[in-house]
Each structure stands twice: as C-alpha cells, then as structure tokens.
N, C-alpha and C positions, 0 to 999 in steps of 0.2 A: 504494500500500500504506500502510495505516497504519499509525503509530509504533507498536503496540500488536504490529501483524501484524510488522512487523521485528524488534520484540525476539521474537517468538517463535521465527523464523528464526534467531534468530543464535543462540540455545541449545536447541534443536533437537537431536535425537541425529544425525541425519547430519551439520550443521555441527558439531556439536562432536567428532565422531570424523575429519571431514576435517578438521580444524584441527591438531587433535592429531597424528596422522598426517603432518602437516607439521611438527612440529617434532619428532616424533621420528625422522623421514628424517635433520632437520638435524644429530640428534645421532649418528644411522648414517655421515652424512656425517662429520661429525668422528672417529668412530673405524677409519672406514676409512682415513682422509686421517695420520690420528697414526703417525707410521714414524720411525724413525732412517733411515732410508733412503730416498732420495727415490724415488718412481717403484714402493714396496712394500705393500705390506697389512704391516698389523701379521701377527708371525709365529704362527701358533697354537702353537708351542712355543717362546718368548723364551728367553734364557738363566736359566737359572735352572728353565726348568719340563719340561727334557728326561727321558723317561724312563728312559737310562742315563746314564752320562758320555761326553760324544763323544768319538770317537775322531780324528776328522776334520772339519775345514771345511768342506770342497768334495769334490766329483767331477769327475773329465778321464775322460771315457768314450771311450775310442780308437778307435772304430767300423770295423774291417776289412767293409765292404761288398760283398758279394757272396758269401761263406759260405768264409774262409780252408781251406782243407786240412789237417783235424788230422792225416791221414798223412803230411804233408809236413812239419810243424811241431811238435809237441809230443807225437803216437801213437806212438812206432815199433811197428811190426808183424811181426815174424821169418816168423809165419805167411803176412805174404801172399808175403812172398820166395818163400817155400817152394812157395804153390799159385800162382805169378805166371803169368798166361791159362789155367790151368785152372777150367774151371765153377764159379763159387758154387756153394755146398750149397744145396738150397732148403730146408732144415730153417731157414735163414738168413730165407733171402727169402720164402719162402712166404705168400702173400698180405697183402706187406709197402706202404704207400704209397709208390711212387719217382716223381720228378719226369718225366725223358725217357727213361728207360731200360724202363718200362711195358712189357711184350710183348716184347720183347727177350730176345738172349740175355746172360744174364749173365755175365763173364768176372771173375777176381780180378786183378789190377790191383797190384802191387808198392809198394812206396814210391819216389818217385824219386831222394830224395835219401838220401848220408849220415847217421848217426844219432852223435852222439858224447854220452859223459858229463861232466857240469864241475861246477865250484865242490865245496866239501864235501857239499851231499847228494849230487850225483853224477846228476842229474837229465837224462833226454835230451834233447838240443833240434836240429832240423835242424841242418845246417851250411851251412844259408841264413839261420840268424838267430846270426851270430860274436857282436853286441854286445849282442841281448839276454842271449844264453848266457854272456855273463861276469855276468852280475848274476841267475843262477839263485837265488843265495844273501838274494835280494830279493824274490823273487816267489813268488806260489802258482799255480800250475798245477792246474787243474779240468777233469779228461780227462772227465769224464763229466756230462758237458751233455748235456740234451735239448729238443724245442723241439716245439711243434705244426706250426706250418706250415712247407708243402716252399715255396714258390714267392716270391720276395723280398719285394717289398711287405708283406705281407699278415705274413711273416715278421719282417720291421723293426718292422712295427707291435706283434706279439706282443711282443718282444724292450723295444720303447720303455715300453708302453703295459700289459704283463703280461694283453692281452683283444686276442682275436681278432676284435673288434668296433669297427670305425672309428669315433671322435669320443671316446674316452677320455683322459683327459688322460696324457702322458709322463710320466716318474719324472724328469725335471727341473723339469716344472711340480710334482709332487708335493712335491719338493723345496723349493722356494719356495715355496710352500703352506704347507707344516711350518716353516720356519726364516728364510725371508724370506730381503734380500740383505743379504753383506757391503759392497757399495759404493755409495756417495751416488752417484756422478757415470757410472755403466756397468749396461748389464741384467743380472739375477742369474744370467742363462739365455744363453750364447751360443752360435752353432753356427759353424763352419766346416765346407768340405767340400775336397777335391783329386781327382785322379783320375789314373789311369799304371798299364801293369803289365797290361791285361789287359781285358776285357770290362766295362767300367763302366756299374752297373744307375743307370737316375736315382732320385732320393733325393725325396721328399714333402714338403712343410710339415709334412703334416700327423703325420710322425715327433717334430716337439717342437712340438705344439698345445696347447694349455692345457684341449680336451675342455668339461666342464661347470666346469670350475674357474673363477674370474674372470681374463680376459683380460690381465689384467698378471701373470698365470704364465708364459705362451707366453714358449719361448724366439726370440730372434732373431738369425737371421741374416746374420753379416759378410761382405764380399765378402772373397775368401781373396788376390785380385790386386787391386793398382792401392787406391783408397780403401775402406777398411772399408766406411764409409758413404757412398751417396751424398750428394751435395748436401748437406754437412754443412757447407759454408761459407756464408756470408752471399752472398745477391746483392749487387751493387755497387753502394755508395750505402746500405745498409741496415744502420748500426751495430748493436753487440751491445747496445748499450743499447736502441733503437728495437726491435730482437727482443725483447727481455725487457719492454718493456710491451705490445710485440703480444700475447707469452705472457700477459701479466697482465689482458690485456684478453679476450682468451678465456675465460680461467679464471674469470674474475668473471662472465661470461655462463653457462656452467659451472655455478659455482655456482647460479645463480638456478634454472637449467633443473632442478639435482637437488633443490631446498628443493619444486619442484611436481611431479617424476615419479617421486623415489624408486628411482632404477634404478643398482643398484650400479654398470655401465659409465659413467657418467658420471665419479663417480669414478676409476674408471681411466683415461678420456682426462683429465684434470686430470691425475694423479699423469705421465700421460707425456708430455706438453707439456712438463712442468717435466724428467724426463728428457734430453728430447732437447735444450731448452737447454742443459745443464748438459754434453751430450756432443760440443755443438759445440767449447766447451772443452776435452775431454779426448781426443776421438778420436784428434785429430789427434800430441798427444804419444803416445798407444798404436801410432800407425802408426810413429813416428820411431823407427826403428834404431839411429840414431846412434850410443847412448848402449851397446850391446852390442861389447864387448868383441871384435877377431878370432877370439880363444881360445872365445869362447862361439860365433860364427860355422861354426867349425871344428868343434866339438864336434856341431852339428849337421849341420854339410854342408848349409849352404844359402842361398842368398840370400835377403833377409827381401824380403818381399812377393811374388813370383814366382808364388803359385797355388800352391806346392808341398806337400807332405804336411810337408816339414822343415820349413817358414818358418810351417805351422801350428802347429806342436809349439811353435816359441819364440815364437808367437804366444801360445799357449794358458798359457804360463809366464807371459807378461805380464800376460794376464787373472789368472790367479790370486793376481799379486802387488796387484792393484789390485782385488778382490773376491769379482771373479767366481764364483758360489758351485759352477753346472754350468753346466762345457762339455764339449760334444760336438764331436768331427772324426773328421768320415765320410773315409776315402779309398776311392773307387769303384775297382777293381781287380782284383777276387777271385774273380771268375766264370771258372773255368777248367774249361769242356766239352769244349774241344781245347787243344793247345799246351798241358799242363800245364805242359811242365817249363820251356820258353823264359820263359813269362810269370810263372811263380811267382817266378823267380831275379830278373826284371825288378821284379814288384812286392815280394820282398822287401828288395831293393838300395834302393827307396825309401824305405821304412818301419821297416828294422831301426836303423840309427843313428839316425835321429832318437828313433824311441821309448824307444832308450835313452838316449838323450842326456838326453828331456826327464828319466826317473827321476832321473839324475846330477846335472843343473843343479838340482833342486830340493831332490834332499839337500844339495848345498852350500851353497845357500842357508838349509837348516835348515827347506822347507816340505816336507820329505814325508813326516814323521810325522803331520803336518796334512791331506793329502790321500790320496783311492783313487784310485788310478786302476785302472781295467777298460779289458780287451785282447780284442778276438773278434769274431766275425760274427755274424751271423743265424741261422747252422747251418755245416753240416760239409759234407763232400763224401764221395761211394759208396767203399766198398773196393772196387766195380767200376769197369770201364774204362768208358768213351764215346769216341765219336767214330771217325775214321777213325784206322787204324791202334790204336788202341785209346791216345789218347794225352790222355787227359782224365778226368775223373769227374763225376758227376750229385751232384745236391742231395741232401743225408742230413741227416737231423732227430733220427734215434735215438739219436745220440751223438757229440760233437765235444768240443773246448775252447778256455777262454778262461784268463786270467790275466789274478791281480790283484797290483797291489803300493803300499806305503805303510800310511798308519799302521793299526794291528788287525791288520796282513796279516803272518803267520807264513811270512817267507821261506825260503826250501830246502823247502817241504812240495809235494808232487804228493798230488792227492785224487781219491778213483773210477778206475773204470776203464772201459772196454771191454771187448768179449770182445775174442778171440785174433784178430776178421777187425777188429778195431774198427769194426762195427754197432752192436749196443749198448751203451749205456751199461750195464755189472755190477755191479758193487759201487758203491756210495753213488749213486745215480743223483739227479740232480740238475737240477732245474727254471728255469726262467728265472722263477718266483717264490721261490725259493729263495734268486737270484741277488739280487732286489730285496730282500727281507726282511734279509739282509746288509749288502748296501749300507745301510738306511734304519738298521738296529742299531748301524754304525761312526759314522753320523753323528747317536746318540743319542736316538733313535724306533724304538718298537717298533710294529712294520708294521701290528699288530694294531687299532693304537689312531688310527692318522694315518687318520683318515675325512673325507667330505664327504657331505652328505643331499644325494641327487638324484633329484629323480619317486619322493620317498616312501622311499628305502633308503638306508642308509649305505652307499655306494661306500669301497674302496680300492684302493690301487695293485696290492696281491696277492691279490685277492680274496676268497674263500676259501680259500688256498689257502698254501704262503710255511712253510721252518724257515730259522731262522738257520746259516750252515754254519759252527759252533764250532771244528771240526776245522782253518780253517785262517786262525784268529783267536788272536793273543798273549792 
C-alpha cells in the first residue's frame, strides 16, 4: 500500500469512528469503574439527587417461604369459628382460581389458634407469635395483600421481581440500581436462607437475579452454616499480597479486553475481582461471633452459624451494621397442606423471637429508624380445609398479610381488610406493586421515575402499575 493509500485509511470514516468508539468505551469504562464503593456502579440517584428525603438505608426482607397463614397469624376470623366444616358459600368461590382444592368439596376451616389483643392499638396477633405481639406498637400490619400467582415459584418470583415473567430483575437489584452500596468491602445484595417447621418449597437464584440490569446488581448468596463463603481463604503458600497482584494482573488484562469490546460486563468482572479481594478480609470477621455479647445471644435464641432462621437474623444485623444495603432471609417452612397446627406452632417457635429480637437489637443500636424491614410470604393460605381429616389449607392469593416495621413505618396501625371468611382482600386492597412502590418511596425514589431502557422500553420495578401506601407511613 502506498503512503498516500495509508493516510487515506487512517482518516477514513470507519477508522475514524472505530477509533473514536475506542476511547469513548474508555471513558464509559471510567464512569462505570468511579464508585465510593468498591464492586458498584455509580448510583443513579447519589445522595443529594433523591426524589424525597429517605426515610431508610436499607431493607431486611424477612421472606416467610411457602405462603405463612394469615388465619393463623394476623386475620382472626369469628366467622369461620362460627361456619367451622360447614360448606363454603360458592357466592365465595365460584369460579375462583384454587391451587389443590380445584373440584373438590369445599369445607370452612376455623382458625387454629388463639387470637389475643396487645400493646395500645390493641391489635390481634396469634398466640403463636408472644414476641412479635409485644412490639404491635412497632409494626404495620397489611391484612389485605393480594398477589397473582397460586403456585410458589412462579409466586416468589411475582412477589421478588413485581412480573410474572422470569428474567426481571428483583427489587434488590432494583435497589442497587437506584442507590448503589453502603459498603467498600461486602455485596450491596445479600441472601440467606434456613428451613424447619414444615414442608420446605426450594428457593431459585433466580428470586434475586439482576434480570437485564448489569450483573453487579445480583444479589449473593451466603452459606447460612459453617463458612459464609467458600474458599474465601488463600490456598497454602499463596500470600494476600501474591493475591492482590494476581487480582491486578487480571484487571489490567481486563482493562485492555474493555478499551476493544466495549461490553459493560467487563466492567463488572473488574469491579468484582476487586470485591472479592477485599472480602477475603472481611468475611471472615462477619462470620466471628465472638464479639456478641451472651445477652444478644439470648435475645435471639441461637447459636450463630448453625443454619438457623435465629443465627440468620443476627447474621442479617451484622450485615447491616457493615453496609449491606438488601438483605433477604428466606426460611422454607410455611407450606402447610396437612398438619397445620403441629407444624405452624413448630415453624412459629423458630421464627417469632428471632424476628423480634432482630426489631429490638437494632432499635438499640439506634438502626431502625434507618431500616424496613418487611415480614410475609408469597401468599396466604384457603379459609378452607385440605387434607385428611381436614387439617391443612391450600394456597390463596386473594388476600393474606404481611408486616412492616422501622423507619416511615406508622406502628400500632392495621391496614385493609378481608371479608368476614378472609378471601378477599375488602377494603384498601393492596398489591405487591403497591408493596414495592412503598418500599422504593421510604428509601427516597419515587417508583415512577427509577427506570432502565431494555429492547426499546423503559422497564421498572412496578411496572405500570404501584401507589404509595400513605396510610401506614409517619
């Protein structure tokens, strides 16, 4: 070629738009890579450009797994006392979606447990849940949830993800999305799980996926026994210094490969090399106990690492003193088709102190003006019976509830209702985008506005869809 043909080549509109293209990748590279936070996307709403005043830091989303029993926990029903194995009405059920009760006859189905009132609103609460019911005066109680799907999965995923359509990203990645993370050295997004009490449904990745969001949303999951993390120590002979130029030696490879492909995941595996360095460091102090007090021990009933639903709760405390912006803990337990009443009493015996414990330890610590935490399943369970001897209930979607408490959260308030078999949701009837829209408002975004463009549309977390529920916000 001649010098003549070269210079025309080099100024040429395709090389000069692949040139260019190359350095404006590098500068995509650098504003993705700029974070106070190691291992984050800058946040698309930084301090300073929230659309209200937050209310909240974080979320601890308490995920009762398998579709808790709001007749057993937060409904009382007089009426079904009254029709207890007489016939559902079908003015009720009439060609209503039910899980396994489909063609079947329908029976009404009692409540099983005591019902008492406490604190000053005077708020009902089973007499399976003694420690949550001393801190009514804390919480909002939202009896009238409704949800699309009957069947768990697909139910999880509504509940996670506010779309009945797998590969959406979760309201924790949404989360970090919007606000990025409080901590250098831990993921924004952590999950635990446990399981006891009762028919444990298995639980998905794909419940906290990052969907079309970029892949340093996803949240990640800690082992809940034995080490958080695997393999979080050095092989033997392999200092943390000799690690930290291996990491830097990747990352410069890294780099090179994102200045010619331009592919925002590159960036992400950078941002989480440097993560996970920085967590060999720190895991290991998250896991040490040591440093907790008998009294806080006590307070939760449990041994810390054990796998348990309690040793998660004071897990989940730890995480939030050190960033963590959402975490979610699943306990699998709550499917009760038969043995309602043995297994309810079993998985409530798990789950009631600790949950309250964790409210307790973090008022004292003065974080729970700073955090929601949300309390509930998937869905509800039927005012009819299931099973042999009629000693269970099927999956109900029409109306159940959950509870929130911490900061925005107006305690002693009960919101919505049920009707009188508690079917449906009646008065204020309330959506699991309703539920997220809330959530996203305490933590100073308005739902409306927190978008992502994917295949041509602005996605969000509540779709179309999503009010703020005022009524039980200070």
């Amino acid at each position: 070629m001649s010098p003549f043909s070269e210079y025309v080549s080099e100024i040429n509109r395709r090389t000069f738009l692949k040139k260019s293209l190359s350095s404006l990748g590098v500068i995509a590279m650098g504003d993705l890579l700029a974070s106070d936070a190691i291992g984050q996307q800058v946040p698309l709403f930084p301090n300073g450009g929230l659309h209200y005043p937050a209310k909240v830091k974080r979320i601890i989303h308490l995920c009762m797994a398998g579709g808790p029993s709001h007749l057993e926990s937060f409904d009382y029903k007089p009426t079904l006392e009254k029709y207890h194995e007489q016939a559902m009405p079908d003015s009720i059920t009439s060609g209503e979606q039910i899980a396994q009760l489909q063609g079947k006859q329908l029976k009404v189905k009692g409540p099983t447990f005591k019902f008492f009132r406490h604190g000053e609103s005077g708020m009902e609460i089973t007499d399976q849940f003694p420690h949550i019911a001393s801190l009514v005066d804390e919480i909002a109680v939202i009896r009238s949830m409704y949800t699309e799907q009957i069947n768990h999965d697909p139910a999880h995923t509504f509940m996670n993800t506010g779309s009945i359509i797998p590969g959406r990203p979760s309201m924790g990645a949404w989360t970090l999305y919007g606000l990025g993370s409080l901590s250098r050295d831990l993921p924004g997004y952590v999950v635990l799980s446990s399981a006891g009490g009762g028919q444990g449904q298995p639980i998905s990745a794909k419940q906290w996926h990052n969907g079309f969001l970029p892949s340093k949303h996803q949240g990640v999951e800690l082992q809940s026994k034995g080490d958080p993390v695997y393999y979080v120590s050095n092989p033997d002979g392999i200092s943390r210094g000799s690690q930290g130029d291996l990491v830097e030696t990747i990352n410069s490879l890294n780099d090179h490969l994102a200045s010619q492909r331009h592919d925002p995941e590159i960036a992400t595996r950078i941002a989480q090399y440097e993560l996970a360095f920085q967590m060999q460091a720190t895991v290991p102090d998250l896991a040490d106990f040591s440093s907790e007090s008998q009294c806080t021990l006590d307070l939760y009933g449990c041994t810390p690492g054990d796998g348990s639903y309690a040793s998660n709760c004071l897990m989940a405390r730890r995480l939030a003193e050190r960033g963590v912006r959402f975490i979610q803990l699943y306990h699998r337990g709550w499917d009760h088709h038969s043995n309602l009443e043995n297994d309810f009493q079993k998985v409530a015996k798990l789950s009631d102190q600790p949950t309250a414990a964790l409210i307790k330890d973090l008022k004292s610590r003065g974080m729970l003006d700073e955090t929601l935490i949300i309390w509930g399943g998937e869905f509800g369970r039927t005012p009819m019976s299931q099973g042999t001897g009629a000693k269970g209930r099927d999956h109900h979607i029409k109306g159940f509830s959950v509870f929130l408490a911490g900061g925005g959260i107006k305690g002693g308030t009960v919101y919505g209702t049920t009707d009188d078999f508690g079917y449906n949701a009646e008065e204020s009837p309330t959506a699991v985008h309703d539920l997220h829209a809330t959530m996203l408002h305490l933590l100073g975004i308005d739902h409306e506005r927190l978008t992502y463009k994917f295949q041509g549309r602005d996605f969000r977390l509540t779709d179309v869809h999503g009010h703020v529920i005022k009524d039980i916000l200070t």
